[in-house]
N, C-alpha and C positions, 0 to 999 in steps of 0.2 A: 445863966438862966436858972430858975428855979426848977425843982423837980416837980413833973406833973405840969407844965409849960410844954403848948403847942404856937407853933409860930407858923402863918399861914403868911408866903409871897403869893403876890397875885399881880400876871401882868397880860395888859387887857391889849389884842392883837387889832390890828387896823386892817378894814382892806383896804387893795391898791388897785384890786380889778374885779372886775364879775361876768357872768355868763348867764344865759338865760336861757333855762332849755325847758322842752315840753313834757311833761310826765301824765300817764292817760289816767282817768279818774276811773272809779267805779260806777258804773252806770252807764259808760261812754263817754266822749271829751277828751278834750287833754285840759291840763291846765299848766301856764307859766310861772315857774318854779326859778328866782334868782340864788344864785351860790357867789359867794364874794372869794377870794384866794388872797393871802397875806402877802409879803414879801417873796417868801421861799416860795410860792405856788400850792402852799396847802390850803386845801376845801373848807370853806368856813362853811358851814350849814348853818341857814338864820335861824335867827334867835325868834323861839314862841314870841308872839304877840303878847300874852299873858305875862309871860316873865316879865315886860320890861316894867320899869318905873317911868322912864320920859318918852316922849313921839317919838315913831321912828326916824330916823334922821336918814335926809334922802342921798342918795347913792347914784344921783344925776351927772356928777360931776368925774364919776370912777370910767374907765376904761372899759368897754364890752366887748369882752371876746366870742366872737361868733364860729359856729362850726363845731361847739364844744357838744360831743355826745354826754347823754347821762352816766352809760357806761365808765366815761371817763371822770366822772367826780365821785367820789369817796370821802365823807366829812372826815376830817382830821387827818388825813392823809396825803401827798402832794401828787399832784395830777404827773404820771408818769409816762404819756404815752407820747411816742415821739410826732405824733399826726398835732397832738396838742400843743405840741412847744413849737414846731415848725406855723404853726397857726399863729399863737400869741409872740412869736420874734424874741425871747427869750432866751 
């Protein structure tokens, strides 16, 4: 490599499942909030609408884990609570 040469990997994660849980608004409500988890069980947090370049691409076809508290997702991080992995048969 030359000097003053940055080399950028980039490897784009899939999900395999997601959850949908209720987070309360401002004002009152709640509103349905999807979180997808990769292989290992880490919390993907969706992607702004803004950011993307193509349609979202639908997530009909993913696994939903139900029973998941908000508590228990943490973007970037893998969901650790034992109530959650006894839920998802993991």
């Amino acid at each position: 490599m030359l000097p003053g040469t940055l080399r950028i990997f980039v490897t784009e994660r899939q999900p395999m499942a997601q959850a949908i849980v209720l987070q309360p608004r401002r004002g009152g409500g709640f509103s349905a909030v999807t979180n997808d988890f990769d292989e290992s069980g880490v919390v993907m947090q969706p992607l702004d609408p803004a950011w993307r370049l193509a349609p979202v691409p639908t997530n009909a076809l993913l696994p939903t884990l139900i029973g998941v508290l908000p508590k228990d997702l943490n973007p970037g991080h893998a969901a650790e609570s034992p109530r959650f992995w006894r839920r998802c048969g993991c």
